[in-house]
C-alpha positions as CSV (number, residue, x, y, z in Angstrom):
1,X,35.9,17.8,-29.6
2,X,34.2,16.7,-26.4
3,X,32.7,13.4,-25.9
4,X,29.1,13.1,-24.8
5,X,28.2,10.6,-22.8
6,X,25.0,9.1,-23.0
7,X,22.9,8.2,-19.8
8,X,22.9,4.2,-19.0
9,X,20.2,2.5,-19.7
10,X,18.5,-0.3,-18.0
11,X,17.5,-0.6,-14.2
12,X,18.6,3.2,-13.5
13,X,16.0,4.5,-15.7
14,X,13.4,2.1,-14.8
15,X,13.7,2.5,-11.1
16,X,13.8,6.5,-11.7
17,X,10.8,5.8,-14.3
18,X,9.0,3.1,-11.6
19,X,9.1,5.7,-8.6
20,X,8.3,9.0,-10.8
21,X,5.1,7.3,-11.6
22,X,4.3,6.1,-8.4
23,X,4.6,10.0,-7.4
24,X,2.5,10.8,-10.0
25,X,-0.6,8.4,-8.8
26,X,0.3,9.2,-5.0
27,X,-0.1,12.8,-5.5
28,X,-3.3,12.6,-7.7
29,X,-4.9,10.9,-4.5
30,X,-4.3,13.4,-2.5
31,X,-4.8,16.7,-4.8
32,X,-8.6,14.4,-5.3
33,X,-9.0,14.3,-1.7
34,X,-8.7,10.4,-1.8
35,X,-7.8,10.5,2.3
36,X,-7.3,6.1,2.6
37,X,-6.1,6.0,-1.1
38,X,-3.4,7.8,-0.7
39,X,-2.5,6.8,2.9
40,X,-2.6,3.2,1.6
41,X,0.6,4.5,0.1
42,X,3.0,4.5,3.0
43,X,4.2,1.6,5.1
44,X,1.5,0.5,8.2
45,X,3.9,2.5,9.7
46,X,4.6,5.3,8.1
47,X,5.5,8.8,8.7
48,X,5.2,11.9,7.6
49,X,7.4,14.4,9.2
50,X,7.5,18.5,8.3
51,X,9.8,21.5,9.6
52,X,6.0,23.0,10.0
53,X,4.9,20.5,12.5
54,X,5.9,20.0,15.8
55,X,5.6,15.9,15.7
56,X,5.7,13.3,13.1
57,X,2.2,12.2,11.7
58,X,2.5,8.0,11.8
59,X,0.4,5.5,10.8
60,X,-2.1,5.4,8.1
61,X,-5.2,6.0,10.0
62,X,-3.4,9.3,11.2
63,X,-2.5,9.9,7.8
64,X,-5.6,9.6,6.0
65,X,-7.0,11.5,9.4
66,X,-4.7,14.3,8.6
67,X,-5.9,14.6,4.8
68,X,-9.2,14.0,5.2
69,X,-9.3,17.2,7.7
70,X,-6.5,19.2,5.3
71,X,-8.9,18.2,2.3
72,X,-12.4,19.8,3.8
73,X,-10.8,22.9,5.1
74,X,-9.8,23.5,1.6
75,X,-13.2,22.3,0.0
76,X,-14.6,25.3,2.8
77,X,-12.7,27.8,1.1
78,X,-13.3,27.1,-2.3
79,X,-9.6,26.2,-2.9
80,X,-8.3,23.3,-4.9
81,X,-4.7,22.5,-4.2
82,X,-2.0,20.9,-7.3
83,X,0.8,18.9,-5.9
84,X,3.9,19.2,-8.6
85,X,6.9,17.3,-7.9
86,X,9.7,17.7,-9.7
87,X,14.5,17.1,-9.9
88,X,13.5,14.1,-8.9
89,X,16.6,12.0,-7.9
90,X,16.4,8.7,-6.8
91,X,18.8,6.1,-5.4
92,X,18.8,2.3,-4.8
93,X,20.4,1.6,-1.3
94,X,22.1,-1.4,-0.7
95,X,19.0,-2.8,1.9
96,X,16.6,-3.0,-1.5
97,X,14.9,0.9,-0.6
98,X,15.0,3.9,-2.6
99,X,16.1,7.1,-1.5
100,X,13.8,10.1,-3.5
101,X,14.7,13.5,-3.2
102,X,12.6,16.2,-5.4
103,X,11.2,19.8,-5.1
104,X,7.5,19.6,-4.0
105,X,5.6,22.8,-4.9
106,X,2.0,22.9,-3.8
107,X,-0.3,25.2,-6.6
108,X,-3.3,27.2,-4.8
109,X,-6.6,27.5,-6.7
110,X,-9.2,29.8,-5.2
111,X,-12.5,29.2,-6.9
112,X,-12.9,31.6,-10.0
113,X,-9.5,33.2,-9.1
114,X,-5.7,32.6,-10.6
115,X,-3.3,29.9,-9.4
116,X,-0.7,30.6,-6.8
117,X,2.1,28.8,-5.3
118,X,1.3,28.3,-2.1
119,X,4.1,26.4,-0.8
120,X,8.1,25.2,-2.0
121,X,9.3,22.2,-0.2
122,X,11.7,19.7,-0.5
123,X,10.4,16.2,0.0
124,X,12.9,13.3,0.9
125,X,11.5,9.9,0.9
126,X,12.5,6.5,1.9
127,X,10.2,4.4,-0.2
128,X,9.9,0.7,0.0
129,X,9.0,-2.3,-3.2
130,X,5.2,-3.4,-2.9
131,X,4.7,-5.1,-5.9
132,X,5.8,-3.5,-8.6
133,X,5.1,-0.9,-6.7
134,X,6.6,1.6,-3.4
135,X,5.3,2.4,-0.2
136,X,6.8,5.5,1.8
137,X,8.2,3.9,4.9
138,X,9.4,7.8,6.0
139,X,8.8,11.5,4.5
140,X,10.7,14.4,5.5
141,X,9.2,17.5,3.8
142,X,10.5,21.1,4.4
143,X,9.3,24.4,3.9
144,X,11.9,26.9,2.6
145,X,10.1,29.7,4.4
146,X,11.0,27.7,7.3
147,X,14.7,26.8,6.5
């Protein structure tokens, strides 16, 4: 007979339980359109960097800049857009970050019409304590129509 081995409790699973909810409030922000919300996320000097851009986006007032813009062109269309995260992994480096890894799939609702996916990513973050809270210091996000 195999042995099972159970999963350890204690700081694993409150750090993973810590940064899946701050993914879960992050993205809400943004799917609500909540431009300074959810750039108040990051670090002063964050980034956001994607295989679809040519350049970083830093900073938060770029940030907030960028989703505020993102966030009316939608509104225009009569599309709502659903961030889902999910295999999250997450690991505590030795300098006090967290490394998160997780699929990012971004759900399309056109206004009286059916859901889509409009996009599958991977999103890699390094994510820094604020409180008893995190703050993305860097995100790397990547299309896989792009890969």
């Amino acid at each position: 007979m195999t042995e099972v081995q159970s999963l350890p409790l204690g700081t694993d699973n409150t750090l993973y339980t810590r940064v899946a909810h701050f993914y879960a409030r992050q993205m809400r922000l943004l799917d609500e359109g909540d431009a300074e919300g959810w750039a108040a996320t990051f670090t002063e000097d964050g980034s956001f960097a994607a295989n679809a851009h040519p350049e970083p986006t830093v900073g938060r007032a770029n940030l907030a800049a960028a989703v505020r813009r993102t966030h009316q062109e939608l509104q225009a269309a009569g599309v709502k857009h659903r961030h889902w995260l999910g295999m999250l992994s997450v690991d505590a480096l030795e300098d006090g970050t967290v490394r998160a890894f997780s699929y990012a799939l971004v759900i399309a609702t056109p206004k009286g019409g059916q859901p889509v996916i409009h996009r599958s990513t991977t999103c890699s973050d390094i994510l820094v304590p604020n409180g008893d809270s995190w703050l993305v210091q860097r995100r790397e996000v990547s299309r896989d129509d792009l890969v």
